[in-house]
N, C-alpha and C positions, 0 to 999 in steps of 0.2 A: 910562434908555434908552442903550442900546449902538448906535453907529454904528461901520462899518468901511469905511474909506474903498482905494483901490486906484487907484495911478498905472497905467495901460495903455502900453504904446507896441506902436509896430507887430512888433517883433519875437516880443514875446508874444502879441498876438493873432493870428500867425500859426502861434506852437508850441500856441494853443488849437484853433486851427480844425485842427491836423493830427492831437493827439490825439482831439479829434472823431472825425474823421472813421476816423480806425486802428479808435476804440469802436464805430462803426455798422458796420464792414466785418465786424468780430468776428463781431459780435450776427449779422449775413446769414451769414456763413458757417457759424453755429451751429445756425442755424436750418434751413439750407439739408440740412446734414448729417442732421438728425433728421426731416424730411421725407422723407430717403430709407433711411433707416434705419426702418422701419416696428415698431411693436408687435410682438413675437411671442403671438399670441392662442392659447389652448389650449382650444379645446372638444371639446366630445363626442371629435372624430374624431382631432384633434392630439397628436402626442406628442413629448417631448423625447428627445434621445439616441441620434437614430440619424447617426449623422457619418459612417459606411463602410457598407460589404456587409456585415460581420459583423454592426451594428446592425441593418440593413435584413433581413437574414433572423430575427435575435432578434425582430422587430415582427411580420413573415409569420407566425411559429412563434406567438407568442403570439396570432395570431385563428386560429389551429388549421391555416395552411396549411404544407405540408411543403414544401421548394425544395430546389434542389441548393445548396450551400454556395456555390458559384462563381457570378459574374451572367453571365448570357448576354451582356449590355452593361450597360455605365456610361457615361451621356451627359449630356454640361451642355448643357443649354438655358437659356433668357431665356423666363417666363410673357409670353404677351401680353398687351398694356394691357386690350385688350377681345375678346369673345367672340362670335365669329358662326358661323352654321352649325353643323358636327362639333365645332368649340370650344365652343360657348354647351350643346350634349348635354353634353360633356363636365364640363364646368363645373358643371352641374345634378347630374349623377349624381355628385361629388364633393362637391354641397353636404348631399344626400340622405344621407351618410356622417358629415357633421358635418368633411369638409376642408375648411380657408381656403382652396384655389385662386384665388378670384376676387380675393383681397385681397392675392396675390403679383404681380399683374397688372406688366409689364416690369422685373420681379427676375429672381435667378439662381434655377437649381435643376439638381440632379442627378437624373437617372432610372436607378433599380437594376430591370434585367429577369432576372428569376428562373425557370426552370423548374419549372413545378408537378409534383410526384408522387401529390399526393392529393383529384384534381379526381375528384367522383362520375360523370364522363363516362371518366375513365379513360385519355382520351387522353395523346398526347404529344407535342400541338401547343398544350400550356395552359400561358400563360406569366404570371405577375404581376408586377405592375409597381410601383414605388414613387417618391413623386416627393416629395425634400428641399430645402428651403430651410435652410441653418444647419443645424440640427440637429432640424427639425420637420417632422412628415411633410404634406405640402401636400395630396396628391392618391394615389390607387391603384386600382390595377383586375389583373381577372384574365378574362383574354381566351383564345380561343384562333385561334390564326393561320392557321389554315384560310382557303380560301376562301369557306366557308358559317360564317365562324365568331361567335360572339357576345365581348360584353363588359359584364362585370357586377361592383359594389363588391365591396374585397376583404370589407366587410363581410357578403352576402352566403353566407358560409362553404361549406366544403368539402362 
């Protein structure tokens, strides 16, 4: 039988209780960190690698829509936590696509608005939209801005 015996005094059980306590601040702050730092999930609709406009038109081009090279706008938004109304349509018609929207819920994101050239209506008020988190496309649509006007997945095709 092995016994190990250990004199205490108060100075070390207060360098005990401090590294303690530095270990649990750690662990919360790691945790903390990876909580907000969500999975990047790739289904159906997600895709890696679009980090600018140039990626963000290479993804339009590859579901067959044609755009102007330049974005009409590029805007950061914050996704909302939750979805009501115009949001919660939105939301649906993003899920119907196979985009994570709902799961980006009070993250960053950038929105590339595109000019459409090759909408079967022909118009040139048909604009697509593309909405990134990181480098993964969250959400998209191709609307047109009229006042009579509609909006429908970029899936959906030309």
């Amino acid at each position: 039988m092995f016994v190990f015996t250990a004199k205490l005094n108060r100075k070390k059980a207060i360098l005990a209780v401090i590294a303690l306590a530095l270990v649990l601040a750690a662990l919360i702050l790691l945790a903390g960190l990876r909580g907000r730092n969500r999975p990047e999930k790739h289904g159906e609709g997600a895709s890696m690698g679009v980090s600018d406009a140039a990626g963000a038109v290479r993804y339009l081009n590859s579901l067959g829509w044609e755009v102007d090279p330049e974005p009409l706008e590029v805007k950061h938004l914050v996704i909302p936590r939750s979805f009501t109304g115009v949001y919660a349509d939105y939301a649906a018609l993003q899920a119907g696509q196979g985009y994570p929207l709902a799961e980006y819920g009070g993250m960053e994101a950038v929105r590339y608005s595109f000019r459409v050239r090759n909408h079967p209506s022909g118009g040139d008020d048909i604009v697509a939209d593309l909405v990134v988190s990181g480098q993964t496309v969250i959400a998209g649509d191709v609307q047109s801005t009229a006042l009579d006007g509609f909006m429908t997945g970029l899936k959906d095709g030309p």
